[in-house]
Backbone of each chain as nested JSON, in Angstrom:
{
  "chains": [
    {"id": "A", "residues": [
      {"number": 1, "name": "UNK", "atoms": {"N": [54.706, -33.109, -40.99], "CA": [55.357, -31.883, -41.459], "C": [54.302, -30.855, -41.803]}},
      {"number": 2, "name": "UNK", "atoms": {"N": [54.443, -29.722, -40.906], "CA": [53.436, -28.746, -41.229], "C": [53.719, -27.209, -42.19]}},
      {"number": 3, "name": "UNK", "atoms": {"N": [55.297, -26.839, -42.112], "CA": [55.421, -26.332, -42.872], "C": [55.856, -26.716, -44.316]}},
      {"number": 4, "name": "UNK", "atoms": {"N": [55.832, -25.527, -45.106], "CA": [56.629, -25.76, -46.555], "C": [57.928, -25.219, -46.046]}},
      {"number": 5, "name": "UNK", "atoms": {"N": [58.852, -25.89, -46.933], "CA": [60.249, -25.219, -46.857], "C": [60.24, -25.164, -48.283]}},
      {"number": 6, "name": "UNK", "atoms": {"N": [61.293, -23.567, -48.381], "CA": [61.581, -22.648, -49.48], "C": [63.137, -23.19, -49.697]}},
      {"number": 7, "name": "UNK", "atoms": {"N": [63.362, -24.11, -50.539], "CA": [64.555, -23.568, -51.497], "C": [65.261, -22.626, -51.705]}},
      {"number": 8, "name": "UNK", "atoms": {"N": [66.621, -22.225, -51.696], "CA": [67.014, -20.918, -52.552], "C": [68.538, -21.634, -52.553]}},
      {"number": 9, "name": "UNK", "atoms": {"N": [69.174, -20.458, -53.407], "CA": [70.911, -20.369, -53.403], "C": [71.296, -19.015, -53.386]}},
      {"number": 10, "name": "UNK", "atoms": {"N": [70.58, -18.328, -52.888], "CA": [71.036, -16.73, -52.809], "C": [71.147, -15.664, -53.621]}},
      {"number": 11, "name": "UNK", "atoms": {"N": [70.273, -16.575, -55.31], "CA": [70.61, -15.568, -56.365], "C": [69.141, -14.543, -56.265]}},
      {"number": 12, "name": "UNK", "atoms": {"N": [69.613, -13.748, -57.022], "CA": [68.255, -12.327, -56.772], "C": [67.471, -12.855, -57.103]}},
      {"number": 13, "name": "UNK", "atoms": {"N": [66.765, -13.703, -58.286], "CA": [65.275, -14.465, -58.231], "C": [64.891, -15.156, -57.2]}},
      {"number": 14, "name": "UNK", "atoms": {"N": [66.042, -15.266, -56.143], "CA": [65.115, -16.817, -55.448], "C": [65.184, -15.287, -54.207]}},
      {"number": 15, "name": "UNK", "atoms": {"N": [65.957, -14.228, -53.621], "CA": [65.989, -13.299, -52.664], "C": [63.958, -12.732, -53.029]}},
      {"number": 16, "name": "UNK", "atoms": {"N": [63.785, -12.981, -54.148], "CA": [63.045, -11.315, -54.672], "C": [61.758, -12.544, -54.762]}},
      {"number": 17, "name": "UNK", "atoms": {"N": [61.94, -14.282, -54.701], "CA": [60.735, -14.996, -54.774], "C": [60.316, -15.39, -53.479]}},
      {"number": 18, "name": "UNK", "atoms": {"N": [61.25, -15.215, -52.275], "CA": [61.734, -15.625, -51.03], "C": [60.515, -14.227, -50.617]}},
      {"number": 19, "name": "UNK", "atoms": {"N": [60.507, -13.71, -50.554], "CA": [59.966, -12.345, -49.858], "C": [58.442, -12.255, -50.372]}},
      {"number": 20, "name": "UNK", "atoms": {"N": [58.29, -12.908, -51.928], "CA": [56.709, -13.059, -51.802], "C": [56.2, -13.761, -51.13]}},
      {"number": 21, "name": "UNK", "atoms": {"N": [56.969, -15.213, -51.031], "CA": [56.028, -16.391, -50.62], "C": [56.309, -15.907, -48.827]}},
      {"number": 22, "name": "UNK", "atoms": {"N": [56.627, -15.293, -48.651], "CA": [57.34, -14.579, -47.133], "C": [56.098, -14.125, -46.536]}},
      {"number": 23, "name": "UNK", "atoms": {"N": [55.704, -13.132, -47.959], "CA": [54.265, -11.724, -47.515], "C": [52.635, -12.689, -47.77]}},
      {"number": 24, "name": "UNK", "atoms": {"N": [53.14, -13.89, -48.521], "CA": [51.955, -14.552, -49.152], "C": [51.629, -15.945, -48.044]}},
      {"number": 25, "name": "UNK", "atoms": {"N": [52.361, -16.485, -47.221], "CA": [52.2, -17.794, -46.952], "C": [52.751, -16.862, -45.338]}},
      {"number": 26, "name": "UNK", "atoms": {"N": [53.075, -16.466, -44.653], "CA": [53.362, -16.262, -43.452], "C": [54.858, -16.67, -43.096]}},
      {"number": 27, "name": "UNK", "atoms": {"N": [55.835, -15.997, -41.968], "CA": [57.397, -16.575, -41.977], "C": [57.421, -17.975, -41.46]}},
      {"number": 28, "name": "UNK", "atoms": {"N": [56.306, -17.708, -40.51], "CA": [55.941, -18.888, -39.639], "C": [55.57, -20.487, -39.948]}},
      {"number": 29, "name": "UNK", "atoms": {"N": [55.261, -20.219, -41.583], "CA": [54.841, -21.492, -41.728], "C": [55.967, -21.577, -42.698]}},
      {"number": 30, "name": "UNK", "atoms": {"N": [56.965, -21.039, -43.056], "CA": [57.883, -21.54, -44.018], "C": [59.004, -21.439, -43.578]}},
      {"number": 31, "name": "UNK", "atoms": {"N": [60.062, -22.839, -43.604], "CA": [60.997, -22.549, -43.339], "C": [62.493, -22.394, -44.724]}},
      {"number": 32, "name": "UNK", "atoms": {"N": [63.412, -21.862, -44.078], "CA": [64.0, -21.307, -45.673], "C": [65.593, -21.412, -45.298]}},
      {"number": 33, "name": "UNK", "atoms": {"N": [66.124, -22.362, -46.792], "CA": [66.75, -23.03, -46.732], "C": [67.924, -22.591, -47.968]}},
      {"number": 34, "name": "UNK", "atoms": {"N": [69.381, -22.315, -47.532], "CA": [69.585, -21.603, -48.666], "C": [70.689, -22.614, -48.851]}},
      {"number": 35, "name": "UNK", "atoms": {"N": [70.53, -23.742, -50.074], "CA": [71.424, -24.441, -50.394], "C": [72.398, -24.865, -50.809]}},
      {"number": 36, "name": "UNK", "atoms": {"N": [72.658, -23.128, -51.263], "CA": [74.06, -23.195, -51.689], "C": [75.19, -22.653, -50.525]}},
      {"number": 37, "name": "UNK", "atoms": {"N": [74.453, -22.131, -49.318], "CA": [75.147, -22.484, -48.259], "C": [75.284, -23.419, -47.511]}},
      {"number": 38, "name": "UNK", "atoms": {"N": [73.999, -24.491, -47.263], "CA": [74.057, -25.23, -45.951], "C": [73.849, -26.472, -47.205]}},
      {"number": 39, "name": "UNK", "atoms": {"N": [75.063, -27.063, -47.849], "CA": [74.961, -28.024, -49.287], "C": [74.903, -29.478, -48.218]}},
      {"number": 40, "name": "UNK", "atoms": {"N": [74.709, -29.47, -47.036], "CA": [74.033, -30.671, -46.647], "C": [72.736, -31.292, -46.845]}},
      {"number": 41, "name": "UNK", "atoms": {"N": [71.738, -29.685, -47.037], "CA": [70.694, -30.148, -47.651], "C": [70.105, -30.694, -48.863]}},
      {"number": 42, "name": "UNK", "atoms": {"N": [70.941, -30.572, -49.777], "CA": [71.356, -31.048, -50.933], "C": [70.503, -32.241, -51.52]}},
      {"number": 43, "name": "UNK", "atoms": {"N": [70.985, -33.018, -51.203], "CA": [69.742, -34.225, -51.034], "C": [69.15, -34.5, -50.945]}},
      {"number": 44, "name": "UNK", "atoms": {"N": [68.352, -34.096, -49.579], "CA": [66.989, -33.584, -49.451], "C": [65.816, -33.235, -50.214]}},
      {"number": 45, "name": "UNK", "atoms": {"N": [66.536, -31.877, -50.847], "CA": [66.156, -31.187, -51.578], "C": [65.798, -32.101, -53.044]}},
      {"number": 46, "name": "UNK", "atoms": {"N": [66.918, -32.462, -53.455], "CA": [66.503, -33.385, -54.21], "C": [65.326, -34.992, -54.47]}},
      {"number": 47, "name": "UNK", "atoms": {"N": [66.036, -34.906, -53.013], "CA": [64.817, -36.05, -53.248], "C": [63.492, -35.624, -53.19]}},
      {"number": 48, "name": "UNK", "atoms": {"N": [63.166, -34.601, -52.761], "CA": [61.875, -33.921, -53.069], "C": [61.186, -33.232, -53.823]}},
      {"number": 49, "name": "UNK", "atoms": {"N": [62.204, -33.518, -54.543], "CA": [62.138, -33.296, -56.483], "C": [62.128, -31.934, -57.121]}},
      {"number": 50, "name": "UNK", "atoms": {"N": [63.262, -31.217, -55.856], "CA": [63.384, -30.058, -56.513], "C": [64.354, -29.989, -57.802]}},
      {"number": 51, "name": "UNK", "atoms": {"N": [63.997, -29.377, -58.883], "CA": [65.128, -29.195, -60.166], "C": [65.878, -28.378, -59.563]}},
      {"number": 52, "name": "UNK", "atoms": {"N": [65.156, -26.997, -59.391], "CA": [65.795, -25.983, -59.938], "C": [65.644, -24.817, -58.337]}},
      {"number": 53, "name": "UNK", "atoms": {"N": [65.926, -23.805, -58.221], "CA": [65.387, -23.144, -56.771], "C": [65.45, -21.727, -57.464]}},
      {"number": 54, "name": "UNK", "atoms": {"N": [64.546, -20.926, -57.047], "CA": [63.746, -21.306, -55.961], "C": [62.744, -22.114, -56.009]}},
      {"number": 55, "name": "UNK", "atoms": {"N": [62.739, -22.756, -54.995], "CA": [61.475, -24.525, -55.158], "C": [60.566, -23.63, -53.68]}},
      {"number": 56, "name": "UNK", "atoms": {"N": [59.618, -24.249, -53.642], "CA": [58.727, -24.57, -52.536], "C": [58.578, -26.323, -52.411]}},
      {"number": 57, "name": "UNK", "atoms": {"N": [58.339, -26.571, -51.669], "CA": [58.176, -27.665, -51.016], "C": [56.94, -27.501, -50.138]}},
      {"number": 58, "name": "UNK", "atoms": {"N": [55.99, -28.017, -50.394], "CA": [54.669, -27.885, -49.876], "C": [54.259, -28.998, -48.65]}},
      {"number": 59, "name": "UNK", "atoms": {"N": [53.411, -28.644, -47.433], "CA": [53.367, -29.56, -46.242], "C": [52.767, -30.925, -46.934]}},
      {"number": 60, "name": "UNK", "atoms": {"N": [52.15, -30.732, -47.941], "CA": [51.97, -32.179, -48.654], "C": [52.895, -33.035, -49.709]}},
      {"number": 61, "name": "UNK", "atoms": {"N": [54.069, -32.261, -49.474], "CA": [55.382, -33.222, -50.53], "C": [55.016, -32.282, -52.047]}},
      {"number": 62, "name": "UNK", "atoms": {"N": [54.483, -31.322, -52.074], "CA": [54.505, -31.259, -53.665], "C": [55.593, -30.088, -54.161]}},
      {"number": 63, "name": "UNK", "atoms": {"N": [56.183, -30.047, -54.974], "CA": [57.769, -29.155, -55.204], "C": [56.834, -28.717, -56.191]}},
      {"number": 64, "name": "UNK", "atoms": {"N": [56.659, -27.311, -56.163], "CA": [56.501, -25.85, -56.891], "C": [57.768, -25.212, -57.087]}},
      {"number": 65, "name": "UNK", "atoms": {"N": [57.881, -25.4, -58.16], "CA": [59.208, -24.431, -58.477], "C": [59.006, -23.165, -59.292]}},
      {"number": 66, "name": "UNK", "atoms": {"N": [59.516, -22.335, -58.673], "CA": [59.246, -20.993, -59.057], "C": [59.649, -19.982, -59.938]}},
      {"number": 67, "name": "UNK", "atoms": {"N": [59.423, -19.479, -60.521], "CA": [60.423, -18.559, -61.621], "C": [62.002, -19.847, -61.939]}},
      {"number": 68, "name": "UNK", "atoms": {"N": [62.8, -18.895, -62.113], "CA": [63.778, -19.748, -62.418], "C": [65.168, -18.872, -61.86]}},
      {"number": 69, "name": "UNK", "atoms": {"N": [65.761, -19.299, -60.705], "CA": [67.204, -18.928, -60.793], "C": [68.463, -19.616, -61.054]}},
      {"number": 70, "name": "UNK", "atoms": {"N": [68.757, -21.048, -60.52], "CA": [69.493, -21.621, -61.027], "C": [69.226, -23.119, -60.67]}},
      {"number": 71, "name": "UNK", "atoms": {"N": [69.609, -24.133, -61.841], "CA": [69.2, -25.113, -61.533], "C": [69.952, -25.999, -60.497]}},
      {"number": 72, "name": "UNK", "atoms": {"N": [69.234, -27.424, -60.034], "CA": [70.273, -27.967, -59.214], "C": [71.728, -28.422, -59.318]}},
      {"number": 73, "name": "UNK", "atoms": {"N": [71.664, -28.732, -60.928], "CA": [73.163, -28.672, -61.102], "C": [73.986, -28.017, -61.074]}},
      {"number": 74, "name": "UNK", "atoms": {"N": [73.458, -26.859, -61.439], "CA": [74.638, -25.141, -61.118], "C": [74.652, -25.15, -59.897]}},
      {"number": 75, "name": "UNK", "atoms": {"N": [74.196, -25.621, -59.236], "CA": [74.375, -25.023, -57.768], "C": [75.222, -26.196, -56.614]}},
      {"number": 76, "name": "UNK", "atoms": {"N": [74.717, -27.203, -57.424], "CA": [76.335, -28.348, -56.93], "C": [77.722, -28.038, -57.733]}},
      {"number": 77, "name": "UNK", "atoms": {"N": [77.49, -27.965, -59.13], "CA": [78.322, -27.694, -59.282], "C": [79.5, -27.177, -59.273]}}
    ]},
    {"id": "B", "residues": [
      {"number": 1, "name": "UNK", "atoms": {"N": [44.747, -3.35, -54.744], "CA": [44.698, -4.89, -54.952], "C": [45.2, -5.752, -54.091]}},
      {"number": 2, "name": "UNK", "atoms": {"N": [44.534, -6.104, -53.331], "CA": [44.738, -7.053, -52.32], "C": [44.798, -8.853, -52.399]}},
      {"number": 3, "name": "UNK", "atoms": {"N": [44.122, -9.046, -53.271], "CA": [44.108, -10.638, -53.493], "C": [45.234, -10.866, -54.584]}},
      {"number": 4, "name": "UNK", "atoms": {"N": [45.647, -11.967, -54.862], "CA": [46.888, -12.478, -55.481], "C": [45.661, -12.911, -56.91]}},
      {"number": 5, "name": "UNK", "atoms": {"N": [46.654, -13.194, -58.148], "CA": [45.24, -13.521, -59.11], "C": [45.918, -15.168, -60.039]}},
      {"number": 6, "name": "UNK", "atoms": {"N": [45.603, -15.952, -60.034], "CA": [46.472, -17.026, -60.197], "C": [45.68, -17.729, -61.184]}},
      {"number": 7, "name": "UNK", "atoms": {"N": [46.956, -17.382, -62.911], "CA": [46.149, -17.465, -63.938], "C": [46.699, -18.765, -64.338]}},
      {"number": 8, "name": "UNK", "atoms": {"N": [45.95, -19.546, -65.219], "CA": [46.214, -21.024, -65.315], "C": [45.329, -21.301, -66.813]}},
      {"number": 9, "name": "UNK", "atoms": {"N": [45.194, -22.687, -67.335], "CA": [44.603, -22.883, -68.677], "C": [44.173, -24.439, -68.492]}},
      {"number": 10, "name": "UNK", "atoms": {"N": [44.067, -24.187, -67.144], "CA": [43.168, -26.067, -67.407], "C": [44.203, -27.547, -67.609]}},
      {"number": 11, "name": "UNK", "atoms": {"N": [45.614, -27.139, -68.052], "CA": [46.301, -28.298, -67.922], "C": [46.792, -28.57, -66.561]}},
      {"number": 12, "name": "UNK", "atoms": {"N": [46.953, -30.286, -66.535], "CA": [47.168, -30.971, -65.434], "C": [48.054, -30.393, -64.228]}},
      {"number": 13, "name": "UNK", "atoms": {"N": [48.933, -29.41, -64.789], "CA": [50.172, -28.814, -63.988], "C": [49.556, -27.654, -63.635]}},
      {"number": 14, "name": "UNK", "atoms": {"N": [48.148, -27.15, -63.781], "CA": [48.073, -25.56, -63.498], "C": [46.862, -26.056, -62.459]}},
      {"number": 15, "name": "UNK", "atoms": {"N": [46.499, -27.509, -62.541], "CA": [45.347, -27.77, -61.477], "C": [45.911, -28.422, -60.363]}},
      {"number": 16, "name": "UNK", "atoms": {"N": [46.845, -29.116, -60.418], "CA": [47.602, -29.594, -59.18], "C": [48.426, -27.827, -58.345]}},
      {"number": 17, "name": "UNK", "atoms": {"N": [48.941, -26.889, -59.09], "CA": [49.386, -25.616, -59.151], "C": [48.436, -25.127, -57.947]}},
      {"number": 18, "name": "UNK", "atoms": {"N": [47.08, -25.137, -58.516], "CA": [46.352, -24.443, -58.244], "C": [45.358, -24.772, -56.775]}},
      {"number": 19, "name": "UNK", "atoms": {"N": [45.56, -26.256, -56.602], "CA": [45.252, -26.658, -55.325], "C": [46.331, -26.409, -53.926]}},
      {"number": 20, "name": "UNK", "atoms": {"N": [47.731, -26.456, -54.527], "CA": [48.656, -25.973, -53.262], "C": [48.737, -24.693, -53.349]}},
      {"number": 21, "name": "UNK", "atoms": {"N": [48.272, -23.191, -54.369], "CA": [48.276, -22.523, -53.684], "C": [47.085, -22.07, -52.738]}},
      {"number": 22, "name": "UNK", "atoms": {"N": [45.882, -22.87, -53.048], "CA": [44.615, -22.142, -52.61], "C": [44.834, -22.92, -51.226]}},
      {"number": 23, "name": "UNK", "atoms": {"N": [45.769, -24.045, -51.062], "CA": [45.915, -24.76, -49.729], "C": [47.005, -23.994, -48.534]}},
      {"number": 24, "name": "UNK", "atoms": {"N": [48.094, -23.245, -49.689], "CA": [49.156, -22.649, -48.863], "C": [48.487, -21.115, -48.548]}},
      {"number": 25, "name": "UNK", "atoms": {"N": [47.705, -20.166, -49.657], "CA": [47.626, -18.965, -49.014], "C": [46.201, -18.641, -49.106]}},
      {"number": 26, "name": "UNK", "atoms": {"N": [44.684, -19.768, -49.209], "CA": [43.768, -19.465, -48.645], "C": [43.054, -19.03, -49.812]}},
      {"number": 27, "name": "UNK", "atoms": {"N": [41.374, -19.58, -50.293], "CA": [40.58, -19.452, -51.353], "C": [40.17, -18.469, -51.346]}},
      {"number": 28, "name": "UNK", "atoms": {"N": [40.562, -17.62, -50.269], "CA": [39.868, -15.972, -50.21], "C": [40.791, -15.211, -50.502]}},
      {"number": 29, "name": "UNK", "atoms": {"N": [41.666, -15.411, -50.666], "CA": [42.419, -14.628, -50.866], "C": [43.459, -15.055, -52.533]}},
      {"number": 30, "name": "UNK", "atoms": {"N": [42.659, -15.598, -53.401], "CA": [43.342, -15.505, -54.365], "C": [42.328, -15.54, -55.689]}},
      {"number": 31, "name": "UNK", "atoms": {"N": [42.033, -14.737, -56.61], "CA": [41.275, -14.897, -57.738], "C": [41.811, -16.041, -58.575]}},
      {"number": 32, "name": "UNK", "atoms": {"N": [41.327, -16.806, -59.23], "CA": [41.76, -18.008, -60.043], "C": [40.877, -17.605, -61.54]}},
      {"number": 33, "name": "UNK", "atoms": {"N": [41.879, -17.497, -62.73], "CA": [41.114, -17.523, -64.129], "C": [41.866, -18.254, -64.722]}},
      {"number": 34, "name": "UNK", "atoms": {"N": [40.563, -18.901, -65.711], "CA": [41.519, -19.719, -66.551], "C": [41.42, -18.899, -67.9]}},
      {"number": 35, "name": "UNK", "atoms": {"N": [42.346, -18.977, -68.216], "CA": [42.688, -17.492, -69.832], "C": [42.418, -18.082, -70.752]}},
      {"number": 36, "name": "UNK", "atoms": {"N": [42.586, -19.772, -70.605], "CA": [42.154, -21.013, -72.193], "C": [40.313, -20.576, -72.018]}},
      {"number": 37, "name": "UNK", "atoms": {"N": [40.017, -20.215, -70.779], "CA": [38.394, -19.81, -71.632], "C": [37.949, -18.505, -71.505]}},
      {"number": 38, "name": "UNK", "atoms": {"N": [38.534, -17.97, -70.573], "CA": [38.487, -16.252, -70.222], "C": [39.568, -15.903, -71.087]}},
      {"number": 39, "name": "UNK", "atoms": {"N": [38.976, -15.894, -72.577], "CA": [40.729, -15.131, -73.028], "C": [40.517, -13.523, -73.241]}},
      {"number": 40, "name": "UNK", "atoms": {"N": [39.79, -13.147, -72.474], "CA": [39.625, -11.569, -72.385], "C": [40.344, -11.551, -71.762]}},
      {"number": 41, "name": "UNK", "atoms": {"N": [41.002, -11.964, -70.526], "CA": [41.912, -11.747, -69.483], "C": [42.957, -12.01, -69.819]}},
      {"number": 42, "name": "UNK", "atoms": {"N": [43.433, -12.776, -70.71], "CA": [44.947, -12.621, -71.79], "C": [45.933, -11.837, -71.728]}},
      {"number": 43, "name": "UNK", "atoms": {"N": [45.033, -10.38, -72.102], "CA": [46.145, -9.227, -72.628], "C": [46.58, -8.177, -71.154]}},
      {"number": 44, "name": "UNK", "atoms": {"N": [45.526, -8.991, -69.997], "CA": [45.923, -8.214, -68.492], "C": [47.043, -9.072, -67.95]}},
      {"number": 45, "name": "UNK", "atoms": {"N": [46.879, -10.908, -68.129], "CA": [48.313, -11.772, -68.104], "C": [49.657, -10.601, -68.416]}},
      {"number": 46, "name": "UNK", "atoms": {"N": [49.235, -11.124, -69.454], "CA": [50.859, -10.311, -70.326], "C": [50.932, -8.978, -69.304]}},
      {"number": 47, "name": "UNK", "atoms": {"N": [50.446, -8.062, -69.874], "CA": [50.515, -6.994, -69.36], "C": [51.664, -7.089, -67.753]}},
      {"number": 48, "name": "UNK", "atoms": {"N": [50.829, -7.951, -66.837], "CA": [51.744, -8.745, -65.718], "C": [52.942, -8.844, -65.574]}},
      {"number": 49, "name": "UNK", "atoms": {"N": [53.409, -9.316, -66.831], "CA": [53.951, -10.394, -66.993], "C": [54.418, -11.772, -67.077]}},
      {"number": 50, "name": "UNK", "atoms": {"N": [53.157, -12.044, -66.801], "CA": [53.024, -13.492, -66.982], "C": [53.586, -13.865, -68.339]}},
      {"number": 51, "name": "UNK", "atoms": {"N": [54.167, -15.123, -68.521], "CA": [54.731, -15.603, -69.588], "C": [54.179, -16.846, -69.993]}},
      {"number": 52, "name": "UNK", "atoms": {"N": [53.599, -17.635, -68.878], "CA": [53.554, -18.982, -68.783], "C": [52.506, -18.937, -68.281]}},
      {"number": 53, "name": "UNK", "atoms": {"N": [51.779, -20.559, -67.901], "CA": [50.709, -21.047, -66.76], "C": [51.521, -22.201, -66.0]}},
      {"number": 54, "name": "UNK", "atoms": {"N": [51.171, -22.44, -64.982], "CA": [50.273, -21.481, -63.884], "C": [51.315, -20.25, -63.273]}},
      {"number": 55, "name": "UNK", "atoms": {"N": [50.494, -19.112, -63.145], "CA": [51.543, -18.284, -62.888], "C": [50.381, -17.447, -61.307]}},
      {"number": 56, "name": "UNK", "atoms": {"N": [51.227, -17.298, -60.43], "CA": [50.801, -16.054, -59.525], "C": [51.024, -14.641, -59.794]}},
      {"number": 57, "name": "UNK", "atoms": {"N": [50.441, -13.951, -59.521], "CA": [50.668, -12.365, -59.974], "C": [49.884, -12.57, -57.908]}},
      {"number": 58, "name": "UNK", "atoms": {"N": [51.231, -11.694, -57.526], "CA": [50.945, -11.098, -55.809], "C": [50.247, -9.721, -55.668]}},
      {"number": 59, "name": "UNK", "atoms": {"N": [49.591, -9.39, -54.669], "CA": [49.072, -8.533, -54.48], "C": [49.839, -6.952, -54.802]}},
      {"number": 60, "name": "UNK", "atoms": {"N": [51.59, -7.551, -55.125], "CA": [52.09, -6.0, -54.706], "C": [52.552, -6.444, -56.425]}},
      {"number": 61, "name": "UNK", "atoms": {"N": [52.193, -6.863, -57.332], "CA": [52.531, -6.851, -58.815], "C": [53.056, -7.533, -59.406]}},
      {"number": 62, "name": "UNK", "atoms": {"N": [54.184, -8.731, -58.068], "CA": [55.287, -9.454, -59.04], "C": [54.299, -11.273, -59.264]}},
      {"number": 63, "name": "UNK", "atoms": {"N": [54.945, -11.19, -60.55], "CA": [54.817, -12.545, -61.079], "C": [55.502, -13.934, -61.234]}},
      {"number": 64, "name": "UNK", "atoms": {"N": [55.168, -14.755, -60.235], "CA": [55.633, -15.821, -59.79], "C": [55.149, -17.178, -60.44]}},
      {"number": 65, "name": "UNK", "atoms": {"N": [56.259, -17.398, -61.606], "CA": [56.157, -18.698, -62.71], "C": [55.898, -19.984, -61.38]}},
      {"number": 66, "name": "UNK", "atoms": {"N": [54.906, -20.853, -61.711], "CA": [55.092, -22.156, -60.809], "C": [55.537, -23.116, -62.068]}},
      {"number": 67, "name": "UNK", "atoms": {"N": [56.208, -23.898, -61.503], "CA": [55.903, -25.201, -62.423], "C": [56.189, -24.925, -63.621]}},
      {"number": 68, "name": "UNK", "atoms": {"N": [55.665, -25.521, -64.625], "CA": [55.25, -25.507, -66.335], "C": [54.31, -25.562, -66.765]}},
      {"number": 69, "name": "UNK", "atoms": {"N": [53.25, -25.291, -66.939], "CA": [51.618, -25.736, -67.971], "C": [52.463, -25.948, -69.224]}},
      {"number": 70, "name": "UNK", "atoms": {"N": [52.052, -24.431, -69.474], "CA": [51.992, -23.808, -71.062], "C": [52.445, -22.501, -71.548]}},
      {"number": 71, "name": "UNK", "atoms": {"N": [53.091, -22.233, -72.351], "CA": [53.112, -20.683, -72.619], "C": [52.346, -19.862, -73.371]}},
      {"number": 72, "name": "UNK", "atoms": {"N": [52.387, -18.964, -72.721], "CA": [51.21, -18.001, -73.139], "C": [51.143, -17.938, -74.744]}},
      {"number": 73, "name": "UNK", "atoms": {"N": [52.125, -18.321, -75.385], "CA": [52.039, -18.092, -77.179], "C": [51.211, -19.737, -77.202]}},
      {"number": 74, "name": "UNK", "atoms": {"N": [51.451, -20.659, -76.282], "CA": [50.581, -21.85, -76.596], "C": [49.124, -21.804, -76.698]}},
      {"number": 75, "name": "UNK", "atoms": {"N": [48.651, -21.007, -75.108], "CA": [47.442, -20.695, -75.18], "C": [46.414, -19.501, -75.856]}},
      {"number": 76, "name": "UNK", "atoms": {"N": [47.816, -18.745, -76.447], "CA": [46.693, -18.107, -77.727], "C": [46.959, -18.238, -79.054]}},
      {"number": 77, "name": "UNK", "atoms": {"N": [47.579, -19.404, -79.14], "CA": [48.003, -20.378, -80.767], "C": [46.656, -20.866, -80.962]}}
    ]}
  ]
}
């Protein structure tokens, strides 16, 4: 796995954290995942120890989570 | 201001922090201080808005919480 994938659920912290790591890390190497639409990823996400999103997920497994928009339970919920 | 400035205080969460970003967006392109010994650079944090460590401040101003260290009232307690 060579990219990071970005976390989100569509709220304005993860839109407005989505666009740094966008201008900061390249589109190309991140792919972006908005989980409160596509809630198959769900799991995933979790098991990669995201809490809260917006998360990064780094090509080496490590979950950076970023500012704070909503956690994983609000967003299954 | 072109480089990103990615302020941190030496705990375990701002050095693991601090290796995926210099891995995701490149050692040239990001200043790294630590404010627990540069605490001249403190009152430019805040100023930021930084609240916490490890935190990114991007080239275009916004401040991107990673993780958890510490908060800034910790590291100048």
């Amino acid at each position: 796995m060579n990219k990071s994938i970005f976390y989100h659920a569509g709220c304005p912290v993860c839109v407005s954290a989505e666009h740094d790591i966008i201008n900061l890390i390249g589109r190309e190497n991140v792919e972006v995942v908005n989980i409160g639409e596509n809630r198959a990823r769900i799991p995933e996400a979790e098991k990669a120890g995201v809490n809260s999103v917006p998360a990064l997920v780094t090509p080496n497994g490590n979950t950076l989570h970023i500012n704070f928009g909503a956690s994983l339970a609000d967003v299954k919920g």
